[in-house]
C-alpha positions in Angstrom: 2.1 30.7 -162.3 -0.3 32.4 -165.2 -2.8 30.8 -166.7 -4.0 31.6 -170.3 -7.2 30.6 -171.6 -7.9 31.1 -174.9 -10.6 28.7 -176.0 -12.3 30.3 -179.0 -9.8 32.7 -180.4 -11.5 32.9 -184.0 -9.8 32.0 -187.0 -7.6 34.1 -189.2 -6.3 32.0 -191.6 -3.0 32.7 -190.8 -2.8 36.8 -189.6 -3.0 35.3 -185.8 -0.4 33.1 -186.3 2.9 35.2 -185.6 3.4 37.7 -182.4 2.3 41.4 -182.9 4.1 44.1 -180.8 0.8 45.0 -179.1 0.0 41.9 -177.9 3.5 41.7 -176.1 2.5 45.0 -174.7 -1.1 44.0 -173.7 0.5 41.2 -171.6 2.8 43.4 -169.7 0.2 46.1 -169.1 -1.6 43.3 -167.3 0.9 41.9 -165.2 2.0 45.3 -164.6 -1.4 46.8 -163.4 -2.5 43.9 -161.9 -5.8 43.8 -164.0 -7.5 42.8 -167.0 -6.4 44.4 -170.4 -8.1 44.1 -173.5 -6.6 45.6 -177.3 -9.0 45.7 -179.8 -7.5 46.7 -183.5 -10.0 48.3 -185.9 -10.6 47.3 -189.6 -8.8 50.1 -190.6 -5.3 49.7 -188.7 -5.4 45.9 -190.0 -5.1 46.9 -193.3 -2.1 48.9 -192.5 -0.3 47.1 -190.2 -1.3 42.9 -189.9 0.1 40.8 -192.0 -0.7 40.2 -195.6 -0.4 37.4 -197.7 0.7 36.4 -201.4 2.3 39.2 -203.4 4.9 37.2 -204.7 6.7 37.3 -208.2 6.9 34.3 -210.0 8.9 33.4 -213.1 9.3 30.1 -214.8 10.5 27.4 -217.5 9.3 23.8 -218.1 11.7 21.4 -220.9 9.0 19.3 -222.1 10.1 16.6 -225.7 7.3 16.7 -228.3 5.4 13.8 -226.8 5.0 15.6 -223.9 7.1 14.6 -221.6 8.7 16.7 -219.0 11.9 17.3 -218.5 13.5 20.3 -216.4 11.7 22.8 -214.3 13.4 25.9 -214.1 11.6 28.5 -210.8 12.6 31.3 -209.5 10.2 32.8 -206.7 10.6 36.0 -205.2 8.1 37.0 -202.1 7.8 40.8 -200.8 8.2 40.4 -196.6 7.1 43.9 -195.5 8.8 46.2 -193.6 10.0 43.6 -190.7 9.8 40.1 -190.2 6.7 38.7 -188.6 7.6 34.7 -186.7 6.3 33.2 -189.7 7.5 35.5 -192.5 9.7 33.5 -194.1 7.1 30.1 -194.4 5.2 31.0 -197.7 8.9 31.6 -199.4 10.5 28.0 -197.8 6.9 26.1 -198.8 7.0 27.2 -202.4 10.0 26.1 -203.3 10.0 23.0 -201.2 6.5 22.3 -202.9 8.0 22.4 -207.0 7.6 20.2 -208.9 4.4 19.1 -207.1 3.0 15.7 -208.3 4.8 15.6 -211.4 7.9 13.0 -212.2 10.5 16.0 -213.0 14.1 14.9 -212.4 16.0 17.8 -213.3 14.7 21.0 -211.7 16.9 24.8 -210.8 14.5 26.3 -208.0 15.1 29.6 -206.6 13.2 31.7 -203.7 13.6 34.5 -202.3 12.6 36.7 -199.6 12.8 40.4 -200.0 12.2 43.6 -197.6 9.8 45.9 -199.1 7.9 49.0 -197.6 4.6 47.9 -197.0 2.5 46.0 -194.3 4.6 42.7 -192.5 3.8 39.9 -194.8 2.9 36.3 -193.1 1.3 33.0 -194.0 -2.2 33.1 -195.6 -4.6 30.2 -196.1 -2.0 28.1 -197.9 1.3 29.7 -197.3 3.4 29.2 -200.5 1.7 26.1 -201.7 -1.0 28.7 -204.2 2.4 30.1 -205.5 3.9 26.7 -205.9 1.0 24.8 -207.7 0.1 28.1 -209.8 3.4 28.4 -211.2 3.4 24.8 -212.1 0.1 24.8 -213.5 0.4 27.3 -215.8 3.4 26.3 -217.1 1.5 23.0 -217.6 -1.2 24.5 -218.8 1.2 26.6 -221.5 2.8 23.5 -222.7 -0.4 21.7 -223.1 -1.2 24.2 -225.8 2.2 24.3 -227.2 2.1 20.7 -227.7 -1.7 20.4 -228.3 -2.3 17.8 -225.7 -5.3 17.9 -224.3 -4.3 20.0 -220.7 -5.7 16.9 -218.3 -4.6 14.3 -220.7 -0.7 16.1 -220.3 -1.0 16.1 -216.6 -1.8 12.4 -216.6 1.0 11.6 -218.5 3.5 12.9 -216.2 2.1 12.6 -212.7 3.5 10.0 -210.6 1.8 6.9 -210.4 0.5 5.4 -207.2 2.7 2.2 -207.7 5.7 5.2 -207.3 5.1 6.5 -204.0 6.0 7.5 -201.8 8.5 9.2 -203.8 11.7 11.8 -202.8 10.9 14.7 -205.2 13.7 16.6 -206.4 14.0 19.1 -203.7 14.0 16.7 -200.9 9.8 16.4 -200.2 8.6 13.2 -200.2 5.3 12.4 -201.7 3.2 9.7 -198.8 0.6 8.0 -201.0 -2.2 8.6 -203.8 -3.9 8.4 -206.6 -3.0 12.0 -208.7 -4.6 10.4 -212.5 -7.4 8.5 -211.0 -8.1 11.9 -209.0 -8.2 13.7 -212.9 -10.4 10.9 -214.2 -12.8 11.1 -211.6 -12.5 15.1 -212.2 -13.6 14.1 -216.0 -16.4 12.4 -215.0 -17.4 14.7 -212.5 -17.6 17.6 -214.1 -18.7 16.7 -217.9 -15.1 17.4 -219.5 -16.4 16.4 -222.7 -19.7 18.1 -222.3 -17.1 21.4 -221.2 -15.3 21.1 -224.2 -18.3 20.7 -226.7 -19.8 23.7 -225.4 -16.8 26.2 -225.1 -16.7 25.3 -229.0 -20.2 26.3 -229.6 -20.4 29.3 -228.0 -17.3 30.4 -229.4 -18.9 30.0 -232.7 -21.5 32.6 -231.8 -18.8 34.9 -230.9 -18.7 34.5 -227.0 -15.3 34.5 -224.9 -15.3 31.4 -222.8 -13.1 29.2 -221.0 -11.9 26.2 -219.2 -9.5 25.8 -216.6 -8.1 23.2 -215.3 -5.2 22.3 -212.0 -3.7 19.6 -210.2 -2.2 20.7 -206.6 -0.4 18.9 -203.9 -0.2 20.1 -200.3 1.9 19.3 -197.4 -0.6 19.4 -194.2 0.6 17.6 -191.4 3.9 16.6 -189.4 5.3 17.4 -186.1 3.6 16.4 -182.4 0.8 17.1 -180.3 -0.8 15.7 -177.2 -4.1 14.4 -175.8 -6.0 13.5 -172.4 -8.3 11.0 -171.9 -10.2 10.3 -168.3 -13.0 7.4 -168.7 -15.1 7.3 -165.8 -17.2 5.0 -164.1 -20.6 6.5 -165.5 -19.1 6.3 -168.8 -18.5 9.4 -169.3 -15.5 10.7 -170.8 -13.8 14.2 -170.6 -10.9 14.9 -173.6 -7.8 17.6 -173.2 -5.6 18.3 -176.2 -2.8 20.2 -177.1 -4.1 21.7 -179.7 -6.9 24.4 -180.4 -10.1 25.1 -182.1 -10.8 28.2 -184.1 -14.1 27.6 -185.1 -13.7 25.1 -187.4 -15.6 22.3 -185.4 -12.8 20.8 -184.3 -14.4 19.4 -181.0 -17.2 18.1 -182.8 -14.1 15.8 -185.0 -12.6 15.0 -181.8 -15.2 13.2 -180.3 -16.6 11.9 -183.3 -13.1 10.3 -183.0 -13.3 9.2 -179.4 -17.1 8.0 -179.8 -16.2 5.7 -182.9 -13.0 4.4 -181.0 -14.2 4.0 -177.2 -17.9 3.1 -178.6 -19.6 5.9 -176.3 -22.4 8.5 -177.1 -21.2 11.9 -178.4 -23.1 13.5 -176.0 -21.3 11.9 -172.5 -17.6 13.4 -174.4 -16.2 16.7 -173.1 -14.2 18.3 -175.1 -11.4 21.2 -173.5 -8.8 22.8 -175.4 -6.9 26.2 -174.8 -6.7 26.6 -171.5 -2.9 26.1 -170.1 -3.9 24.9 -166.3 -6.1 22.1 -167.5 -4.8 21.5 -171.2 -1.4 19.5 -172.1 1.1 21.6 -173.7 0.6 21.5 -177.7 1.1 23.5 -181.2 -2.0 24.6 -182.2 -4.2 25.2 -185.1 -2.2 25.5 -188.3 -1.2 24.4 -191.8 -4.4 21.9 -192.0 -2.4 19.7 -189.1 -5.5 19.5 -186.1 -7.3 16.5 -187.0 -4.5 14.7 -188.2 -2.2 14.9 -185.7 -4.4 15.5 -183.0 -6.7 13.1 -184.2 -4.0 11.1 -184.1 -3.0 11.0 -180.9 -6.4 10.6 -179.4 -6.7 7.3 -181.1 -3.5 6.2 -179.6 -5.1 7.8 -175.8 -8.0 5.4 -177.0 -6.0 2.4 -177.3 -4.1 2.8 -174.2 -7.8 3.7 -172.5 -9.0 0.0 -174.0 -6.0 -2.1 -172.9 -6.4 -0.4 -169.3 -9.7 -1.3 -169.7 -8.7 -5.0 -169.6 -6.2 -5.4 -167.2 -8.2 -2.3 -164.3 -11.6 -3.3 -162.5 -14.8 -1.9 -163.0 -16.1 1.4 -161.3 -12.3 3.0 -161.3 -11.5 5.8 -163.9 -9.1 5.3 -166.5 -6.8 7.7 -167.9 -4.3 8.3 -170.9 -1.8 11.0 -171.5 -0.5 10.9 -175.1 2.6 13.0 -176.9 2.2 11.3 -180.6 4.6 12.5 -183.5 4.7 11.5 -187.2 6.0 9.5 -189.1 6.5 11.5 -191.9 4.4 14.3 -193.5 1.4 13.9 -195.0 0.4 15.2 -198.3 -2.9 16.1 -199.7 -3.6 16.5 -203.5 -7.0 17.2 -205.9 -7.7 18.6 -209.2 -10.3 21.8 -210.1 -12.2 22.0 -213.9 -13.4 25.7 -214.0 -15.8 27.0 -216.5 -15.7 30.9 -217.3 -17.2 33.5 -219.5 -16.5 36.9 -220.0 -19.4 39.5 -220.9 -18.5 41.5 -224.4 -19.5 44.8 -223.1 -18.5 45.0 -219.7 -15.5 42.6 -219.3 -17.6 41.3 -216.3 -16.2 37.1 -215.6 -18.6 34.6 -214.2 -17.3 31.6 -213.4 -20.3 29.1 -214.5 -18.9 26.3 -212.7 -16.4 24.9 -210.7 -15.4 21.1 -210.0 -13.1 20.2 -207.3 -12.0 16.7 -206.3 -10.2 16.2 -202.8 -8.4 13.4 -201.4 -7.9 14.2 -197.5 -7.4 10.9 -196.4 -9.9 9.1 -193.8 -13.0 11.4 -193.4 -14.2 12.2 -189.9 -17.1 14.4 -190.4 -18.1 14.6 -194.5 -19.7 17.7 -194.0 -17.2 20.0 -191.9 -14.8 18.6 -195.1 -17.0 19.9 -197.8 -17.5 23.6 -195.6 -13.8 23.7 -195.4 -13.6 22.8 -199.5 -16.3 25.8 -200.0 -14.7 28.4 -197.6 -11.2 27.8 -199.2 -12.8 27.7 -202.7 -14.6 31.3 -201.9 -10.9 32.6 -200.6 -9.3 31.7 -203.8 -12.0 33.0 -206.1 -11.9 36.0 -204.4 -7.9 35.9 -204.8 -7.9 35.2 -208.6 -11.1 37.9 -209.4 -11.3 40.5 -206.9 -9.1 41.2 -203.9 -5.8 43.3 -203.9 -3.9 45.7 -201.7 -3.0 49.1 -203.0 0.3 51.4 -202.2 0.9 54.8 -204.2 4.2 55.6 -205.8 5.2 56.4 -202.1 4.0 53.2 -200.4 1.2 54.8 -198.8 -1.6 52.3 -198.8 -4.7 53.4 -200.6 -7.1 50.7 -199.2 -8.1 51.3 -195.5 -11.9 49.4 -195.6 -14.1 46.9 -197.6 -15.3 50.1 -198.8 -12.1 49.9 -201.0 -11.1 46.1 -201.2 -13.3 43.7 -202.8 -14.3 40.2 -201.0 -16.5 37.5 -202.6 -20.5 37.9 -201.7 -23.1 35.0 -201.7 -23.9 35.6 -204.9 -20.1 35.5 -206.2 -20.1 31.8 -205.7 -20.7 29.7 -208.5 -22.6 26.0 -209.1 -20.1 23.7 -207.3 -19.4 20.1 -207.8 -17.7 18.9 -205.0 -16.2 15.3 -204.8 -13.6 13.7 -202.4 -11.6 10.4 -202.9 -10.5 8.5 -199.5 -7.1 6.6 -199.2 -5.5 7.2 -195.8 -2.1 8.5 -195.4 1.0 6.2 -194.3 2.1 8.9 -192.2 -0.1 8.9 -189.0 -2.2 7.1 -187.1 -5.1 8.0 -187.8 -4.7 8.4 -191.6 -5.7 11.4 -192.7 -4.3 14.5 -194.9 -5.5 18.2 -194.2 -8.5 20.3 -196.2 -8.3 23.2 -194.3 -6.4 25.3 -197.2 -7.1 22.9 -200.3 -9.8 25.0 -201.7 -7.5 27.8 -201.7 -5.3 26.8 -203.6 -6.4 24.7 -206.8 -9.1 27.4 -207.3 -7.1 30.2 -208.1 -4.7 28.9 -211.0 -7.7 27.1 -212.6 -9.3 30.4 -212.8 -6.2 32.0 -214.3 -6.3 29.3 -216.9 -9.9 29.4 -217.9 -9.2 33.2 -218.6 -6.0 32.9 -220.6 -8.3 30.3 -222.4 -10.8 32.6 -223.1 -8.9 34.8 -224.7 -6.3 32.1 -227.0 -8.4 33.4 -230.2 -6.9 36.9 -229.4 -3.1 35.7 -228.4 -3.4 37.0 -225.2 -1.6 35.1 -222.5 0.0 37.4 -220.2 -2.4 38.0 -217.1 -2.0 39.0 -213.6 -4.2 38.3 -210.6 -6.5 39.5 -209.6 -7.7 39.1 -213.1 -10.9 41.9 -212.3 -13.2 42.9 -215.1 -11.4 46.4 -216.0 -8.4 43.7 -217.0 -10.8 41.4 -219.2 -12.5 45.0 -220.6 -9.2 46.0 -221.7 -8.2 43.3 -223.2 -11.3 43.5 -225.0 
């Protein structure tokens, strides 16, 4: 029997989340030498070789009468896979067409995507996994027939969400929409982050001659179905040790899961053990991805809870009590939110700077409010970096040109803007413990809303069509 323990593996946002041939090859060396092997990849051979994400083409039409309402969606997707076919290759091309038409009440809809072999570096899921591609599309189609029709863009997106009296609601391609709130969500984004104030403003300033912006999204995200398990053992000294399926990749998930235990057993954080990632002690589970941990983990602890309190009543004191859990969903749960972006673009250099962001978040019940407002920041960071900076290179002859940070461009400290953050509350129908995923939601509002503040900034000049990352040589061009 082998046992793996993998407790804090790190996070990668997806690149860990399909089988490389090395690590196949690590495992046999050490069953085949009897000893402990270790395969470290550098910076450089990552770049060339681990899976990438996004890349994909996308192409689209949205029927819209002159009230504005929608009509038809017409999509066609088409994602570069690399050179071969990592385990989760195909996910970011399923999830973007699965995701269309998002939130919006779209009956008649001709979506199209499609994987395609291509000679660079495997391509996988990245922080979000089809749903950016999905909600960008949408949005700047949205945001295109908002100016067509001269609606104002949040007012538009109100008038054809689907109302919270509606769901759950089948969408058009089979998904079905739990629960929410989508225009109360834009309201609150209004208020939140000065709309009116925005709007005044980008009209002075472009009266002095300035290029300025605003950009706004709406996104929905499917982040949570399937199983997992959980152990509980209360003891006598009331102390209580916790075993899950799943794993942590230092995204505090043991601090959530006995927050989760505490509130539901009524015990002290601090006499809860949490152990995860280690196969002779550990029930067999998933794992950490597409913003499904807390939920369905969480999830099934609450149910280990319960059974722990009705043992409770029936067992004497002084014996330990224990619960073993497999819980599955309902249904899958979907998150949603809206992002207000406020850009400006220097004359001279072309330089953006993106002089605010507001994002609003509904992820269901809240377990810890300040692990959700990291995971808002780091996903918000990601997709600014997406929209503005980062992008892999190949040469006429597929040979990659980037091979450090040297040569690819991340977001800095001081690349993050003022941000607003605000997160609405109403608990999922779909499991137990009622609550949506955040893990990838600042990914993937952030990066449309930036593509629409700049095709904002430039509507004096007619030009519209952009490609991200949108960096300042574009914007100096284009000047």
């Amino acid at each position: 029997c082998i046992r793996v323990v993998a407790p804090d593996v790190g996070g990668a946002f997806g690149m860990k989340a399909s089988l490389y041939p090395e690590e196949v090859f690590t495992v046999w060396a050490a069953l085949k030498m009897k000893r402990s092997m270790k395969w470290t990849a550098s910076r450089n051979e990552d770049f060339l070789s681990a899976t990438h994400g996004r890349g994909a083409i996308s192409r689209g039409e949205l029927a819209l009468t002159t009230d504005g309402d929608f009509l038809a969606l017409r999509a066609d997707f088409k994602f570069p896979l690399g050179q071969w076919l990592p385990y989760s290759g195909l996910i970011p091309t399923l999830n973007a067409g699965r995701i269309l038409p998002t939130g919006y009440n779209i009956e008649a809809v001709d979506i199209r995507s499609t994987g395609i072999l291509s000679n660079t570096a495997p391509v996988g899921i990245y922080r979000g996994a089809g749903r950016p591609e999905a909600n960008g599309l949408m949005e700047r189609l949205v945001d295109e027939a908002a100016h067509v029709t001269g609606i104002d863009p949040i007012t538009l997106r109100q008038k054809n969400l689907i109302k919270s009296e509606n769901l759950p609601h089948k969408t058009p391609t089979g998904s079905m929409l739990d629960s929410g709130y989508y225009s109360e969500a834009l309201e609150l984004l209004k208020e939140q982050s000065l709309y009116e104030h925005m709007l005044t403003e980008r009209g002075r300033r472009r009266e002095l001659g300035e290029f300025v912006g605003i950009g706004i999204s709406f996104y929905v995200e499917p982040c949570g179905k399937g199983w997992e398990s959980a152990c509980i053992d209360l003891n006598p000294d009331n102390r209580v040790v916790v075993k899950i399926g799943g794993s942590s990749q230092g995204h505090g998930r043991e601090t959530a899961f006995a927050q989760i235990v505490a509130d539901h057993l009524g015990i002290a954080m601090d006499r809860i053990n949490v152990f995860h990632g280690d196969t002779k002690i550990c029930p067999e589970g998933i794992g950490a991805f597409a913003s499904r941990s807390t939920a369905i983990g969480g999830s099934a602890l609450v149910q280990a809870c319960e059974e722990i309190l009705q043992k409770g009543k029936k067992q004497p004191d002084g014996t330990t009590l224990s619960s073993k859990v497999i819980y599955e969903t309902k249904g899958e749960a979907w998150g949603y939110g809206c992002v207000a972006v406020f850009l400006s673009i220097d004359i001279q250099t072309g330089v953006p700077t993106i002089e605010s962001v507001t994002c609003i978040d509904d992820v269901g019940k809240i377990i810890n409010p300040m692990m959700v407002e990291g995971q808002i920041m780091g996903g918000l960071a990601q997709g600014i970096g997406e929209a503005l900076m980062e992008h892999l290179i190949y040469d006429n002859n597929d040979q990659l040109l980037i091979g450090s940070f040297m040569d690819y461009a991340i977001p800095r400290a001081s690349d993050i803007p003022p941000l607003i953050i605000a997160t609405m509350s109403d608990p999922t129908p779909y499991n137990t413990l009622g609550a949506r995923g955040v893990g990838e939601s600042g990914a993937i509002g952030i990066p449309v809303a930036i593509m629409n503040a700049a095709v904002d900034a430039f509507c004096s000049l007619g030009k519209k069509e952009l490609q991200m990352p949108i960096t300042s040589q574009t914007f100096w061009k284009l000047l």
